[in-house]
C-alpha positions in Angstrom: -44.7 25.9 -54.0 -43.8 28.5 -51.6 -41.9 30.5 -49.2 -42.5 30.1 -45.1 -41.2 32.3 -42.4 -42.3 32.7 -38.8 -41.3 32.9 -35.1 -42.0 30.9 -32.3 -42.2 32.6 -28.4 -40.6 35.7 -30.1 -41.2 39.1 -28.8 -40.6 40.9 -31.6 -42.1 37.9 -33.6 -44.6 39.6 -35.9 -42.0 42.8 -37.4 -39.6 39.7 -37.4 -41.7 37.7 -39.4 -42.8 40.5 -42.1 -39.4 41.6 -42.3 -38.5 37.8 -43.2 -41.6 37.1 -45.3 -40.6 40.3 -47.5 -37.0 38.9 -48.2 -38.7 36.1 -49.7 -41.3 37.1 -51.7 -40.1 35.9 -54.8 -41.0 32.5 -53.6 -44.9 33.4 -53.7 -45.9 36.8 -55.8 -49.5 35.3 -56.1 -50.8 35.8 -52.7 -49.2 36.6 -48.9 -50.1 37.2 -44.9 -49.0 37.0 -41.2 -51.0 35.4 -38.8 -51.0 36.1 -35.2 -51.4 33.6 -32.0 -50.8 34.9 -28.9 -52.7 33.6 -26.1 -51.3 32.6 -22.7 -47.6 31.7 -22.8 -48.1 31.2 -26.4 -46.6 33.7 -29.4 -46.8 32.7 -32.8 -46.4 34.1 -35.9 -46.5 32.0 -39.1 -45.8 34.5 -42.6 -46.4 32.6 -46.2 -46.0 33.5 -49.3 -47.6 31.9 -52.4 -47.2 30.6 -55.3 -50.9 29.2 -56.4 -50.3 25.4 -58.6 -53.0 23.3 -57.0 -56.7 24.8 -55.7 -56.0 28.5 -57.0 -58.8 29.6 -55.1 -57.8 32.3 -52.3 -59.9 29.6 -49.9 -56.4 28.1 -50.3 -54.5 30.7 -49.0 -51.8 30.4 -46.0 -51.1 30.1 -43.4 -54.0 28.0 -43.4 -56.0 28.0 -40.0 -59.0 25.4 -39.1 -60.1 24.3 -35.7 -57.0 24.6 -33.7 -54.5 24.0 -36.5 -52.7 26.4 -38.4 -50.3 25.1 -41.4 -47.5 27.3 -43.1 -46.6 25.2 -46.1 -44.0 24.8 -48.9 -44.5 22.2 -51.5 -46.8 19.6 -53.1 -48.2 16.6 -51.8 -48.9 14.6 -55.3 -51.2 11.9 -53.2 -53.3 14.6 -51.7 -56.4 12.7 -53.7 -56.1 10.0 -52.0 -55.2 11.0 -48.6 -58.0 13.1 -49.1 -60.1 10.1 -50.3 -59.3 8.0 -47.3 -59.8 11.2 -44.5 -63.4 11.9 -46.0 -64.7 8.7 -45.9 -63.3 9.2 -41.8 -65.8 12.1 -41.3 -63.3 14.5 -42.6 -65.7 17.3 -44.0 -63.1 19.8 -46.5 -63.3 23.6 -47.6 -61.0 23.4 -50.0 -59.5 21.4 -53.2 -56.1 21.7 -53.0 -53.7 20.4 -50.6 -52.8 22.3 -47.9 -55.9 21.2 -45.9 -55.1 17.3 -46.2 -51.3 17.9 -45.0 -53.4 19.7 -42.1 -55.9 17.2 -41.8 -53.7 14.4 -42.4 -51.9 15.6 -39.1 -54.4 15.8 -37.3 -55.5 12.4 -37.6 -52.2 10.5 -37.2 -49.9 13.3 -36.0 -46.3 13.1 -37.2 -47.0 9.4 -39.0 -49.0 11.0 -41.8 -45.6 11.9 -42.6 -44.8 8.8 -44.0 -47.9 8.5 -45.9 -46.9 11.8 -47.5 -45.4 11.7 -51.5 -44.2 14.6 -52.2 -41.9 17.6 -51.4 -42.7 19.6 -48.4 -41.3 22.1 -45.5 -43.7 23.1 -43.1 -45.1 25.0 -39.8 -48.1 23.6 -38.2 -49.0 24.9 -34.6 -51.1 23.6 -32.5 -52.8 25.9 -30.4 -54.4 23.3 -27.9 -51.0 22.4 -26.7 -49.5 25.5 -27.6 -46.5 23.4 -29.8 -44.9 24.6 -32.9 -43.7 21.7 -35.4 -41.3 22.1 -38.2 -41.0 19.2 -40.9 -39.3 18.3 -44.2 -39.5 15.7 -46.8 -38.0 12.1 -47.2 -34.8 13.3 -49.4 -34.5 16.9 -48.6 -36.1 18.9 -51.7 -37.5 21.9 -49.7 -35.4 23.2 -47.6 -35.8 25.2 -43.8 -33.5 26.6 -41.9 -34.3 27.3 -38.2 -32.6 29.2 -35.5 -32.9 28.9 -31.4 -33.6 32.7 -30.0 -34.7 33.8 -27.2 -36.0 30.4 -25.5 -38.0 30.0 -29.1 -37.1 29.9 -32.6 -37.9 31.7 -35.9 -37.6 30.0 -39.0 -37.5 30.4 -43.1 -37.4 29.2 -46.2 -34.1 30.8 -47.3 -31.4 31.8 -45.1 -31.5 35.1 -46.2 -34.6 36.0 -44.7 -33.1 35.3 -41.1 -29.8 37.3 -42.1 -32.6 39.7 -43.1 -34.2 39.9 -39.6 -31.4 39.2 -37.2 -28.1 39.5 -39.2 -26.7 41.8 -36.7 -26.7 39.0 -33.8 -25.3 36.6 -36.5 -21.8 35.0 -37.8 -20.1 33.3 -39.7 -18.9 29.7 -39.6 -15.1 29.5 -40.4 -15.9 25.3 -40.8 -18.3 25.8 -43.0 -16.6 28.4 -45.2 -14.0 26.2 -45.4 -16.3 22.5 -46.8 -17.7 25.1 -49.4 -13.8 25.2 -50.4 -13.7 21.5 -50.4 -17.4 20.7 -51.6 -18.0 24.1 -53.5 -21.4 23.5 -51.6 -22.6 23.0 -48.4 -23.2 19.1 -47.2 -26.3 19.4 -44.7 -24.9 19.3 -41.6 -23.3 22.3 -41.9 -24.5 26.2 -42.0 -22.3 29.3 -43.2 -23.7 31.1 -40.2 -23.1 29.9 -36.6 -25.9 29.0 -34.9 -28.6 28.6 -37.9 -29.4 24.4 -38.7 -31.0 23.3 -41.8 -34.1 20.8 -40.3 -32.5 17.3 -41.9 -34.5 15.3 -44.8 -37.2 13.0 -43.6 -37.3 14.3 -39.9 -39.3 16.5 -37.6 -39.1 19.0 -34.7 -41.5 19.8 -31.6 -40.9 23.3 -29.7 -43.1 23.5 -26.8 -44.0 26.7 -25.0 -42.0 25.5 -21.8 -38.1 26.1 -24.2 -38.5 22.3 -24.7 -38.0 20.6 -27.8 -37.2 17.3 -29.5 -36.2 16.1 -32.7 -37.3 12.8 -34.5 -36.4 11.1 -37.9 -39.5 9.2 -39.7 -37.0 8.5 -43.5 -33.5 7.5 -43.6 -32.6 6.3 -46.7 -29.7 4.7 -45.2 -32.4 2.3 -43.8 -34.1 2.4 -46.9 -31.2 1.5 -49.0 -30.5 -1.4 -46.4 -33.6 -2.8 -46.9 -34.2 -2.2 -50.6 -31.0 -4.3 -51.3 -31.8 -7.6 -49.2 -35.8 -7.5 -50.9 -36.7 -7.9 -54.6 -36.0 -6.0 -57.3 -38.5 -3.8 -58.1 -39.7 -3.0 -61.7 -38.4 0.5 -62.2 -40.2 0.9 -65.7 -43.4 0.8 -63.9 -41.9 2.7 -61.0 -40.2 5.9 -63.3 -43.6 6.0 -65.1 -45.9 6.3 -61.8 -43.4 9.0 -60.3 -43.5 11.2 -63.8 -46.9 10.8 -63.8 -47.5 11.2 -59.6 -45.2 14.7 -60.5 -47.8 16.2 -63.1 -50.2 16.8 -60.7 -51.0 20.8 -61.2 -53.9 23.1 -61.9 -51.7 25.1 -64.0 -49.3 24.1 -67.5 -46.5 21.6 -66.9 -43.0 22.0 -68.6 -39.8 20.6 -68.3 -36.2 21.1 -69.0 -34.8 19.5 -71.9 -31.0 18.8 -72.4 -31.0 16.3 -74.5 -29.6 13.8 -72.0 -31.0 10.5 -70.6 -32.9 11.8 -67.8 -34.1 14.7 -69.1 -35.4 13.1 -72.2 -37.2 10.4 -70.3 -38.7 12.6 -68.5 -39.8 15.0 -70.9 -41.5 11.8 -72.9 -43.1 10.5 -70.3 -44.6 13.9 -69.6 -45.7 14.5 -73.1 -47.3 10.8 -73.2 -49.5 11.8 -70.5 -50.1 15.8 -71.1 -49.4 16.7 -74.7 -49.5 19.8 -73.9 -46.4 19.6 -72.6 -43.9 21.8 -74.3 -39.7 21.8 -73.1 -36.8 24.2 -72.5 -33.0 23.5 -73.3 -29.9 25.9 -73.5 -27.0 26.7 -76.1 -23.8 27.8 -75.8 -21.8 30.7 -77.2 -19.6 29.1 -80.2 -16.3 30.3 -78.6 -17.4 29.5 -74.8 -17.9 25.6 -76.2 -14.5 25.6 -77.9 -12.5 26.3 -74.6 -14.8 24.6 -72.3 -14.5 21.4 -74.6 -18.4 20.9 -74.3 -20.5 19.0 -76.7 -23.5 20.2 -78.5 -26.2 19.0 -76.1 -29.2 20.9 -78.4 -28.4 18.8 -81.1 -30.2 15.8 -79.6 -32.8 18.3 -77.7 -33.9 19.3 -80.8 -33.9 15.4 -82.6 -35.8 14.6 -79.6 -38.2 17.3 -79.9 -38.8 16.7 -83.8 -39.5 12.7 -83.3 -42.1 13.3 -80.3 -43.5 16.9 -81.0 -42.5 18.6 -78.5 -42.3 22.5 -78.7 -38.9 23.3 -77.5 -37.7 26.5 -76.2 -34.1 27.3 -76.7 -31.8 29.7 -74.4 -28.5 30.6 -75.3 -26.8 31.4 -72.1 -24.3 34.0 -72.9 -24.6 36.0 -69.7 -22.9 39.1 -68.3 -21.3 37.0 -66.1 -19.7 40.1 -63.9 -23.0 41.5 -63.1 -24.5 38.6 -63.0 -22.5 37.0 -60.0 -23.2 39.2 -56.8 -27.3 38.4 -58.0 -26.4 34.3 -58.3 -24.7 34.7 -54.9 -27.2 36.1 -53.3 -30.0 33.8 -54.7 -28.2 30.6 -53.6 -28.0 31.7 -49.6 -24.7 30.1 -48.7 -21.5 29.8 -50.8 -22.5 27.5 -53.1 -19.7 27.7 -56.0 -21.5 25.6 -59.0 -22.3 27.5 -62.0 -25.5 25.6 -63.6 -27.6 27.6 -61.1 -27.0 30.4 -63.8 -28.2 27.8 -66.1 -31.5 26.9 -64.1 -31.9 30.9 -63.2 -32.0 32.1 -66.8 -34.2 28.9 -67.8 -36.8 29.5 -65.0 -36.9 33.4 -66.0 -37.3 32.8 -69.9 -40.1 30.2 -68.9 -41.7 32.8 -66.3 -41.6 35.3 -68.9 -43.9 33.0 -71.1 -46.2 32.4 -67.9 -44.7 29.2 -66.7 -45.1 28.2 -63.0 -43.8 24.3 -63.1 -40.9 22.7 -64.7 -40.2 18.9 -64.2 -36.2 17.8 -63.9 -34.4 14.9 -64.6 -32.2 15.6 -61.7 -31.6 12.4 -59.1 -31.2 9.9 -61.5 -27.1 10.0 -61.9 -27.1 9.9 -58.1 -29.3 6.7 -57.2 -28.4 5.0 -60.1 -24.6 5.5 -60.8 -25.1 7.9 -63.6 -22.1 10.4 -62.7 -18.1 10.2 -64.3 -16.7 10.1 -60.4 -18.7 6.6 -60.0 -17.4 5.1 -63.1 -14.3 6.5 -62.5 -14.0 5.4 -58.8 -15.3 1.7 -60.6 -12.1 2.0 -63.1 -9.4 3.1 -60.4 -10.4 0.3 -58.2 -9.1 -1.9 -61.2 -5.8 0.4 -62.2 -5.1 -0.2 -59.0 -4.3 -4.1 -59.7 -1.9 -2.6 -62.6 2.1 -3.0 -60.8 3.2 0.3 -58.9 6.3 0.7 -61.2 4.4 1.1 -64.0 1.5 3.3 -62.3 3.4 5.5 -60.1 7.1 5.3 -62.3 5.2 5.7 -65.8 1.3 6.1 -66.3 1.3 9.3 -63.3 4.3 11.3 -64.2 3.1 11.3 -67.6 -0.4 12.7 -67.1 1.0 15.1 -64.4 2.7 16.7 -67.5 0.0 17.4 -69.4 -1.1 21.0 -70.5 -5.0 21.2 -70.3 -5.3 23.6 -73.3 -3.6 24.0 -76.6 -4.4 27.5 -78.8 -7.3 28.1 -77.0 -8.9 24.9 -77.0 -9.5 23.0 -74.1 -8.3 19.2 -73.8 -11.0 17.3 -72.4 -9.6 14.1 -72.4 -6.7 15.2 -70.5 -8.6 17.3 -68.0 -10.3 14.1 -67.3 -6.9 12.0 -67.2 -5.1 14.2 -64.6 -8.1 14.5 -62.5 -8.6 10.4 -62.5 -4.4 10.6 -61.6 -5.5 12.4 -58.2 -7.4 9.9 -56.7 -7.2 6.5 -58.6 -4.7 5.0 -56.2 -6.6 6.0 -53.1 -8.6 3.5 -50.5 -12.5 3.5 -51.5 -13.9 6.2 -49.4 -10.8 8.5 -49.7 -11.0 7.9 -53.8 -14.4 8.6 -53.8 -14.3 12.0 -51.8 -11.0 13.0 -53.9 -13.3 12.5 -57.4 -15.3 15.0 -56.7 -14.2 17.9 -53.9 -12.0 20.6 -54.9 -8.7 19.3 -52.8 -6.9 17.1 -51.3 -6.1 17.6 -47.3 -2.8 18.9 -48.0 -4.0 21.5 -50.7 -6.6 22.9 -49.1 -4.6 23.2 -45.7 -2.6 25.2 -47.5 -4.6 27.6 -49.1 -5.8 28.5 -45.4 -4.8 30.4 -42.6 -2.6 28.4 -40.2 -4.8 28.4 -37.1 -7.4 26.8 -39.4 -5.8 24.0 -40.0 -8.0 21.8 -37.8 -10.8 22.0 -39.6 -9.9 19.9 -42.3 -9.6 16.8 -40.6 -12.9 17.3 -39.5 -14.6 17.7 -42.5 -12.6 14.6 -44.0 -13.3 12.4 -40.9 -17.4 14.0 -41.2 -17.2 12.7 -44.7 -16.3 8.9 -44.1 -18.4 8.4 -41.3 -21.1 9.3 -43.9 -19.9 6.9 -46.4 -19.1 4.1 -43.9 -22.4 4.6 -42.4 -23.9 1.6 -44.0 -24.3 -2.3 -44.2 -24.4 -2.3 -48.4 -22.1 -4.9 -50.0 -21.1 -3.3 -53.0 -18.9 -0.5 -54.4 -21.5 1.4 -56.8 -24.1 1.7 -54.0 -22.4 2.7 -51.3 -20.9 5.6 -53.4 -25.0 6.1 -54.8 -25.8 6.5 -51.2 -23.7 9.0 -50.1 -24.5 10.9 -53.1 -28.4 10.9 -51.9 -27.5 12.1 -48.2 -24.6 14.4 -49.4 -24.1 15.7 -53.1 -27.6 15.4 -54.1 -29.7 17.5 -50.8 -26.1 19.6 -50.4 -26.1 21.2 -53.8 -28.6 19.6 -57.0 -31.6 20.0 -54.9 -30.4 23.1 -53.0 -29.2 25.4 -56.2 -32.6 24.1 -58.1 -34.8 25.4 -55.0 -33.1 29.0 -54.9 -32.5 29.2 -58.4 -36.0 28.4 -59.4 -38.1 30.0 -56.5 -35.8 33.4 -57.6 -37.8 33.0 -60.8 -41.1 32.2 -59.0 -41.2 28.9 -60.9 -41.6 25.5 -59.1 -39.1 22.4 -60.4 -40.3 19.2 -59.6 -38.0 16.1 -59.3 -39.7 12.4 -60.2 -36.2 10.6 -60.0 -36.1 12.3 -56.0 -38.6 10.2 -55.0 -38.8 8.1 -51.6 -40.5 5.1 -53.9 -38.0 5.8 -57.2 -35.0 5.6 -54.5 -36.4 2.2 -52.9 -36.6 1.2 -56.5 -33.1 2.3 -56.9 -31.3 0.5 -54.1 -33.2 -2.9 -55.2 -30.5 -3.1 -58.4 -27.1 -4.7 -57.7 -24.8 -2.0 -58.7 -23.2 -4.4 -60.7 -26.4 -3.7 -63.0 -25.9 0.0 -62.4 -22.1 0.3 -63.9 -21.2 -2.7 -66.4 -18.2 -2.7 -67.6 -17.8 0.7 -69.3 -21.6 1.7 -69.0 -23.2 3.6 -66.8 -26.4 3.8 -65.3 -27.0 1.0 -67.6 -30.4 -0.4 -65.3 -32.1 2.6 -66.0 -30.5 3.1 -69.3 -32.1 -0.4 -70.2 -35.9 0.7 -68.7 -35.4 4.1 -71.1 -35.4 1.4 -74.1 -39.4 1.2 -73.3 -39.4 4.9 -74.2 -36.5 6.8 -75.8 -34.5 6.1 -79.0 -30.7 4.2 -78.4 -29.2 7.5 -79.8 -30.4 9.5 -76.9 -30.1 6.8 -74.2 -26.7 5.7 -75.1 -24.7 8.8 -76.0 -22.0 9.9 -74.2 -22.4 11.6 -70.7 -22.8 15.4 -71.0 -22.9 17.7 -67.6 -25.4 20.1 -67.1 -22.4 22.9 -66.5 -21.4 26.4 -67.7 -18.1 27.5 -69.6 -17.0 28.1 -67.0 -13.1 28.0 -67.8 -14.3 30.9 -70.9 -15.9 33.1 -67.9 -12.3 33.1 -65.6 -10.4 33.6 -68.2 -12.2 36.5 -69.8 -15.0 37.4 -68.9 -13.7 37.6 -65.1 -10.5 38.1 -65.0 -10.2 41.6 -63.8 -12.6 40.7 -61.3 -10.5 37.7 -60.2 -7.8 40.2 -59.9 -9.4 43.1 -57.7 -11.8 41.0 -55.5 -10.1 38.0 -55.3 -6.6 38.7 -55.4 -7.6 41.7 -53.4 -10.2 40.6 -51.2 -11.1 40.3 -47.8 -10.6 37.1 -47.2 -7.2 37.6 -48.6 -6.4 40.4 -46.3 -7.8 38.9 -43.4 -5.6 36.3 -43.9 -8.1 33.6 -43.9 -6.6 32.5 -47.3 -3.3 32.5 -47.9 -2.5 35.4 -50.8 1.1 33.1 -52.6 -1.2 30.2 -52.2 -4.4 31.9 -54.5 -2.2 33.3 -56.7 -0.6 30.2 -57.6 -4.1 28.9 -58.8 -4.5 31.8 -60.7 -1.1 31.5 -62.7 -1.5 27.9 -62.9 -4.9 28.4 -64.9 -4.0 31.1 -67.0 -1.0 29.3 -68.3 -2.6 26.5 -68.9 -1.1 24.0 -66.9 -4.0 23.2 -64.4 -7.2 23.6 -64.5 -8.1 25.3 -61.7 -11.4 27.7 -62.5 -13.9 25.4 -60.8 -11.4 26.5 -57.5 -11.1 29.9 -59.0 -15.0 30.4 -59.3 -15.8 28.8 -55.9 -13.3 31.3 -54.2 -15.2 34.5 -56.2 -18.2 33.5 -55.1 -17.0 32.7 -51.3 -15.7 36.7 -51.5 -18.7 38.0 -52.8 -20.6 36.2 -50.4 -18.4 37.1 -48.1 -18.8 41.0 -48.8 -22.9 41.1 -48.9 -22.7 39.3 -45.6 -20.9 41.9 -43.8 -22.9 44.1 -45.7 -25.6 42.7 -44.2 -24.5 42.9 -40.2 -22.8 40.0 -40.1 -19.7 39.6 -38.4 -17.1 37.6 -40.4 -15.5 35.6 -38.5 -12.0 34.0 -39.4 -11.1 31.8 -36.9 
C-alpha cells in the first residue's frame, strides 16, 4: 500500500511531481523517489511513495523500471503467486519477490487483460517507453482511489486530491454541483469532484494518454454486468467463498490485524483470520459513558470482548473521546473532499493507536451490509414497500402526523426508536428508487433547495435525476438487489471505501477489505434477495454462512453502526464552533447557503425537535473545507 503521483507531457513535471509526492507522504514513510523519462516527445515523471507489506527488500522499490516498463503502484495483488507461477513457467525470469514486478510483467504479457486476472486492490501508472503511452488503472470495485487532471495537452495525477491542490491549486476551482451532492450525500458519489476539472479514474476501468494529446478510456469490470449475470447462474457457496477471500486478504510479509466491533462482519472476519494466523490480535473502540447516553448507542465492546475471550484473541480497546474542535480542520483535510461522516475519526484514531504499536495491516469487515442487504435503509425500504398497502387515511391522517410530533430527546437522553420512526415517515410512502434515495441522503428536493442560494437551484434536479439512472441502470428482478447494487457503485466506492483509504493511509496503515471482492460480490448477487432480507432479518444469507463460524449471540444481535456521538459533539462539544464558523461562515455570507434556512437546523436540534446534527456536521465540515481550500489558492466558486 502506497501513495502515487506523477505528470504526463508536463513541463514543469518533475517540481510538479515532488511537490505532489511530498503532500502525500504519509501514504509511504518506508521508502520514496521520482523518476525521470524524457526522450523525444516524451516527459514523464512517475513519484511513489512506500509503504513496504510484501517483498520488503529495497529491490522492490518504485517506481519500478525493467526493460521498457516503468510501474508506479498502489495496492496488493493477493494472486501475485500465481500470476507469478504461471509468467515464470512463460520464460518470465524475476528480480524480485513481491508484487510489483508481476502487475508489471503481467502487463506486459496480456496488456490491459491481465487486469481481469488481477485479485486485489490497485491504482496504478505504467508507461511505456516504446510507444511513449502513459496508462492509469484502478481496481474492480473502486478500493484505491486516483484522481487525474488534463493540463497542458497531458495530465498529472495522485493518490489524494490534495496533492494536486498542492501543485496546481492556484489554476483550480471549486464545483458548486458537487458541494452541493456532499449536502445531499454527506459524500461524494464517484462521478463527481469538489474541484472543476479533476476526475476520479472509475472502478474496474482504464486510461491510455499518448504523446500525440490522445487518449481513450475503457472499462474491463462492471458489476452491473456482474450482478446481471450472477443472478441468472447458480448460487455460489459463499462459506467457501468468504473463507478463500479472508484467507486471499492475509497475504503480507508483515503482522496482520483487524478491527473488531463486535458486529457480524467484523467478527467473521476477525475469526477467520485468527483460524488461519493466530497471531492475529484485534482492535475495537469505546465510548464516553455520557456521549452513549445522548447518542442512544449500544455497547458494542461488550460482545468484542465475549468474542475475544471465547477465540483468544488479544484485543486492543480505544475509547474515542476526542477533542473534537481541534480535531476537525485535521479530519477534513485527511478526507480530500467534503466528506461529512464521522467514523473516519473512528478509523483515524484506530489506525494511529495500532501504528503506534507497529501495525502496518488491518483487515475490515466493511462491504458486507452493502452486497448483502446488511444496512437499516434496506430493511427499511423492504418494510415501507408493505406500509404502503396499509389505507392512506390511516397512514397519512393518523400513523404520520403522529410521528411528526415526536421530540427526539427527553432529559438528555436520546430516543432511538423515535429517531428511527420519523426518519422511516420521510420516505416510506415514496416510489422505489425515490424511497430508497430519501433513506439515506440528507434531504429531500424541497429541503435542500432551500437551504441554497436561489441561482442554484438547478442542480438539484440533476443530482436526483444522476441518482435514478444509477438505480434504474439494471435488468435485476428484485427489490433487495437492486438497492445492494447501487450501494456497490454509489455508497460503498463514494464514502466506506473512500474515508477508510484517507483515514488509514493518514496513519500509514493499510486496511484491507475481503467482503470488497470481485469473486465475494459475484457470490453476492447469486442469492435471491429474498434470502438476503426475510421477513424482519437482515443479511440473513450471510448471517446463516456465519453459523459455520461465530456464536448465534454475535451473529444475530441487533444491528449496531459503526458511527460517532455525534449528536454529543454538536451539542457541546461544537457548539460555539457551529455558531462562529457556521452561523458565520463563508458560505453563509457568500450566500451560497441560505443564513434563516441554517439557523432553523440549528434551533431545531438544540430544542430537541429534530435531529438535525448529521446536517449540522456535514455543513461544518463543507466550511472548513471550504476555508483550507481558499487557503490553499483555490478559487471558491458559488455559482
Amino acid at each position: 500500500m502506497c501513495g502515487i503521483a506523477g505528470c504526463y507531457q508536463q513541463r514543469d513535471g518533475f517540481a510538479l511531481a515532488e511537490t505532489m509526492s511530498d503532500r502525500i507522504a504519509h501514504r509511504g514513510p518506508d521508502a520514496d523517489r521520482v523518476y525521470a523519462f524524457d526522450e523525444g516527445d516524451v516527459r514523464a515523471f512517475l513519484a511513489h511513495r512506500r509503504l513496504s507489506i510484501i517483498d520488503l527488500s529495497s529491490a522492490a522499490d518504485q517506481p519500478f523500471s525493467k526493460n521498457g516498463l516503468t510501474i508506479c503502484y498502489n495496492g496488493e495483488l493477493y494472486n501475485y503467486k500465481e500470476l507469478r507461477t504461471e509468467l515464470s513457467k512463460s520464460g518470465v525470469r524475476f528480480r524480485t519477490n513481491g508484487d510489483t514486478e508481476v502487475v508489471l510483467e503481467a502487463w506486459r504479457r496480456w496488456g490491459p487483460d491481465a487486469l481481469k486476472r488481477f485479485r486485489g486492490m490497485f491504482a496504478f501508472a505504467m508507461l511505456d517507453e516504446d510507444s511513449g503511452s502513459l496508462y492509469l488503472a484502478r481496481d474492480p470495485l473502486g478500493i484505491k482511489p486516483l484522481y487525474f487532471l488534463r493540463r497542458e495537452g497531458g495530465v498529472i495525477f495522485a493518490s489524494e486530491l490534495k496533492a494536486l491542490v498542492a501543485a496546481v491549486g492556484s489554476e483550480l476551482r471549486t464545483e458548486p454541483g458537487a458541494l452541493i451532492a456532499s449536502m445531499l450525500y454527506y459524500w461524494l458519489p464517484e462521478q463527481r469532484c469538489a474541484i472543476d476539472g479533476v476526475e476520479k479514474l472509475p472502478p474496474g476501468s482504464w486510461a491510455e494518454f499518448r504523446p500525440d494529446g490522445g487518449s481513450r478510456h475503457e472499462t474491463y469490470w462492471r458489476v452491473t454486468d456482474v450482478a446481471t449475470e450472477a443472478a441468472a447462474g447458480p448460487r455460489a457457496d459463499l462459506r467457501q467463498v468468504i473463507e478463500e477471500s479472508v484467507a486471499a486478504h492475509l497475504v503480507a510479509d508483515v503482522p496482520v490485524s483487524t478491527f473488531l466491533s463486535g458486529g457480524l462482519d467484523s467478527s467473521l472476519v476477525t475469526v477467520l483470520a485468527k483460524r488461519m494466523d493466530p497471531g492475529v490480535d484485534s482492535y475495537t473502540i469505546t465510548f464516553r459513558a455520557e456521549d452513549q447516553k445522548l447518542e442512544a448507542m449500544p455497547d458494542d465492546a461488550i460482545y468484542a470482548r465475549k468474542l475475544a475471550r471465547q477465540f483468544g484473541i488479544d484485543l486492543h480497546e480505544i475509547e474515542i473521546a476526542p477533542d473534537v474542535v481541534e480535531l476537525l480542520p485535521r479530519i477534513v483535510d485527511i478526507l480530500d473532499e467534503p466528506i461529512g461522516d464521522p467514523a473516519a475519526i473512528n478509523t483515524l484514531l484506530m489506525c494511529d493507536t495500532a501504528r503506534d504499536a507497529g501495525v502496518k495491516v488491518l483487515l475490515s469487515g466493511m462491504g458486507a451490509d452493502e452486497l448483502f442487504g446488511g444496512y437499516r435503509k434496506h430493511l427499511a425500504c423492504v418494510m415501507g414497500a408493505q406500509y404502503q398497502r396499509l389505507p392512506g387515511v390511516l397512514r397519512n391522517g393518523l400513523i404520520g402526523p403522529a410521528v411528526r410530533r415526536l421530540p427526539v430527546t427527553v432529559s438528555g437522553r436520546g430516543l432511538r426508536y423515535a429517531r428511527w420512526a420519523k426518519r422511516f415517515e420521510t420516505f416510506a410512502n415514496l416510489p422505489e428508487e425515490t424511497a430508497f434515495r430519501r433513506s439515506y441522503t440528507m434531504y429531500d428536493a424541497d429541503q435542500l433547495a432551500g437551504l441554497i442560494s436561489p441561482d442554484l437551484d438547478p442542480y438539484v434536479g440533476k443530482l436526483l435525476a444522476e441518482h435514478s439512472d444509477i438505480y434504474h441502470d439494471t435488468t435485476l428482478t428484485d427489490h433487495v438487489n437492486r438497492m445492494c447494487l447501487a450501494d456497490s457503485r454509489m455508497f460503498l466506492p463514494g464514502l466506506n471505501l473512500a474515508y477508510t483509504d484517507r483515514s488509514s493511509m493518514a496513519a500509514s496503515t493499510e486496511v484491507r477489505t475481503p467482503f470488497v471482492d470481485p469473486i465475494v460480490a459475484r457470490a453476492a448477487f447469486s442469492i435471491p434477495g429474498s434470502e438476503k432480507i426475510h421477513r424482519r432479518v437482515s443479511k440473513l444469507a450471510l448471517k446463516k454462512a456465519a453459523e459455520a463460524w461465530l456464536p448465534k449471540e454475535i451473529i444475530y444481535r441487533p444491528k449496531a453502526s459503526f458511527s460517532a456521538p455525534l449528536r454529543a459533539w454538536v451539542r457541546n462539544d461544537l457548539r460555539e464552533l457551529v455558531d462562529d464558523t457556521l452561523l458565520r461562515g463563508e458560505l453563509v455570507g457568500s450566500g451560497f447557503l441560505r443564513r434563516a434556512a441554517v439557523q432553523k437546523l440549528v434551533d431545531d436540534e438544540r430544542a430537541g425537535r429534530e435531529d438535525y446534527s448529521k446536517q449540522i456536521w456535514q455543513l461544518l465540515t463543507l466550511e472548513t473545507w471550504t476555508r483550507h481550500m481558499r487557503d490553499l489558492g483555490v478559487t471558491i466558486t458559488s455559482l
